[in-house]
C-alpha positions as CSV (number, residue, x, y, z in Angstrom):
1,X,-20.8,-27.4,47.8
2,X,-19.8,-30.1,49.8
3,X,-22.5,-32.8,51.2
4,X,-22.7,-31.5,54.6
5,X,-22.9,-28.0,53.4
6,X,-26.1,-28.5,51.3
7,X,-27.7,-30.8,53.9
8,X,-27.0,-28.1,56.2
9,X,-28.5,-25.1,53.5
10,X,-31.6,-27.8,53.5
11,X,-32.2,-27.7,56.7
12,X,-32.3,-23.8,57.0
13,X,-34.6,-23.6,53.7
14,X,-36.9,-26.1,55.8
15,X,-36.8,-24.1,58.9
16,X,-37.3,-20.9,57.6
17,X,-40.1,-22.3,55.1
18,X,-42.3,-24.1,58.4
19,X,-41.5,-20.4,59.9
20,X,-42.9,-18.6,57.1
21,X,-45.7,-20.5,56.8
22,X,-46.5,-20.0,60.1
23,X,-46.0,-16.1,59.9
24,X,-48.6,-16.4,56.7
25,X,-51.3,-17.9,58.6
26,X,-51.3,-16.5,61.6
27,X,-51.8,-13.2,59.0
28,X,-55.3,-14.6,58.1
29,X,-57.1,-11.1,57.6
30,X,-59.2,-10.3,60.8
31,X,-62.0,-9.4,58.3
32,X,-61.6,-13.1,57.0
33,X,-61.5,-14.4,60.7
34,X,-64.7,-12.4,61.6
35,X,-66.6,-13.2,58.4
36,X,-65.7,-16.8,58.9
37,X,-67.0,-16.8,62.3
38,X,-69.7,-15.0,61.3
39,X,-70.8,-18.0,58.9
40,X,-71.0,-20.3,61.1
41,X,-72.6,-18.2,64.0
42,X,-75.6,-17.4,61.2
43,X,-76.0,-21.2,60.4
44,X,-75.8,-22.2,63.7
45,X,-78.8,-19.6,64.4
46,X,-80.8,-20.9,61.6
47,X,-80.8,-24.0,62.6
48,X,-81.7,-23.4,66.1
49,X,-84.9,-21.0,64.5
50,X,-85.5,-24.4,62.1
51,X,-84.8,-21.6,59.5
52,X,-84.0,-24.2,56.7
53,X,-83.4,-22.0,54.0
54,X,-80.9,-19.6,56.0
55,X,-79.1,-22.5,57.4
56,X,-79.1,-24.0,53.7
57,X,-78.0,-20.5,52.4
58,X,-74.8,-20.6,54.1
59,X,-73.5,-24.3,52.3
60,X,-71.0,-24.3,50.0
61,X,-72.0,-25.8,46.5
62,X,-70.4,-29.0,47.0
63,X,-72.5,-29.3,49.8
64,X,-75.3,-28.1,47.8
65,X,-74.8,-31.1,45.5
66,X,-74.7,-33.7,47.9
67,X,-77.6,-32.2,50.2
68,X,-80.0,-30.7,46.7
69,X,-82.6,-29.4,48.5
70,X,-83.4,-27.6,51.9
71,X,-85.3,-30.5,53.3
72,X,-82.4,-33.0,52.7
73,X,-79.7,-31.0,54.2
74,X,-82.0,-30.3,56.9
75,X,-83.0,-33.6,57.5
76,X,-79.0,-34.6,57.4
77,X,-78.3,-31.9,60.4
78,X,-81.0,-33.0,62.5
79,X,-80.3,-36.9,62.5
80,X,-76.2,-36.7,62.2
81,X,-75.3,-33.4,63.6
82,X,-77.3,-33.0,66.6
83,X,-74.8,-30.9,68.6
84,X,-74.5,-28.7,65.8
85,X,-78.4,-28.5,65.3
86,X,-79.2,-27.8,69.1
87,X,-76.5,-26.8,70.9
88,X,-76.5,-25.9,74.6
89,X,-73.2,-23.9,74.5
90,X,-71.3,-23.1,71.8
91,X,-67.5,-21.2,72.1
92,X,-65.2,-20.4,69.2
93,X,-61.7,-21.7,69.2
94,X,-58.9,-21.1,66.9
95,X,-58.5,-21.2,63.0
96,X,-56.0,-23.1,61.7
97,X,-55.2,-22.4,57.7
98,X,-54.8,-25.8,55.7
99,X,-54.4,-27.1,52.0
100,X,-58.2,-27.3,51.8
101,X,-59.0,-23.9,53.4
102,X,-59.4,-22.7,56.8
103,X,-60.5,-24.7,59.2
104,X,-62.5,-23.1,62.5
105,X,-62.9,-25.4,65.5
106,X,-66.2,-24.5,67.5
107,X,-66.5,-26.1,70.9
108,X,-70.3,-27.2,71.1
109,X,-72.3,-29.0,74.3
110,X,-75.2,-31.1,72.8
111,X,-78.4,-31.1,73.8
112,X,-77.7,-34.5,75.6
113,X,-74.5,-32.3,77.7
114,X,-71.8,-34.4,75.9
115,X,-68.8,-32.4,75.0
116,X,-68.0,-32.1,71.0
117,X,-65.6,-30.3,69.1
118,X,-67.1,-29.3,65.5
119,X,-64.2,-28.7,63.0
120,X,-65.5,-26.6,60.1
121,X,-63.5,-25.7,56.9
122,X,-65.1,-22.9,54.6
123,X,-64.1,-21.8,50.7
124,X,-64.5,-18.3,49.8
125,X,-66.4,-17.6,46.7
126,X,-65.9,-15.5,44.0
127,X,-67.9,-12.8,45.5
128,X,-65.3,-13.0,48.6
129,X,-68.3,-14.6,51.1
130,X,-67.3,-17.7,52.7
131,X,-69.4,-21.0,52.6
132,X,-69.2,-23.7,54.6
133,X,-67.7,-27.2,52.9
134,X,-67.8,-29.1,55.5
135,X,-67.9,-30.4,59.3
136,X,-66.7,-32.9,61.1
137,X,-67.8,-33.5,65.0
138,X,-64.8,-35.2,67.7
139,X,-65.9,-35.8,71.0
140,X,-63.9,-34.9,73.7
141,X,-62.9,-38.4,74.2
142,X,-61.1,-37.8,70.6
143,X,-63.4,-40.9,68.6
144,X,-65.0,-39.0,65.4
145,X,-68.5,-39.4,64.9
């Protein structure tokens, strides 16, 4: 082949693999999406009952490490994750598939009324329930808390 011919094949494989990756998310099960969803609805309820262990129950086991007990983690939501803890509104956005899992974005008002988006990312475990590993808050000025 000559040079221009295999940069040219390159650029289709490229193309057609962004494409196809595309296709492949966007086929995310809708039992995965609402079971996802669901997650994060039940831990967000827990905390707002200050239902520790339910809100604990939901963590993924890396979490679990860092945060060992129920008091801990809770103590951890309620000082750095106040829009997550009490929440005036909270709406569901997309979910976006990554190399670490999917990641759901949840648009939250705190209990001061600032803005925040929370950006979750959940592993399934072996017994196919997802767990959240982790979340990050942006406010809607785009700075990262």
């Amino acid at each position: 082949m000559t040079h221009r011919l295999r940069r040219a094949f390159a650029l289709i494989l490229f193309v057609f693999g962004i494409g196809w990756g595309t296709f492949a998310s966007a086929q995310m099960a809708d039992a995965d999406r609402d079971a996802i969803r669901g997650t994060i609805e039940s831990q967000i309820g827990a905390f707002q009952q200050d239902d520790g262990p339910a809100a604990y129950s939901y963590a993924s086991p890396m979490i679990r490490q860092l945060f060992p007990s129920v008091d801990i983690f809770m103590e951890m939501v309620r000082t750095g994750y106040q829009p997550v803890y009490r929440p005036r509104s909270v709406t569901f956005g997309e979910i976006v598939e990554t190399p670490r899992g999917p990641e759901q974005r949840v648009f939250l008002t705190g209990p001061d009324g600032t803005n925040w988006v929370a950006i979750y990312t959940l592993e399934r475990q072996p017994d196919g329930t997802w767990k959240i590993s982790g979340c990050r808050l942006v406010r809607d000025d785009g700075s990262i808390a």
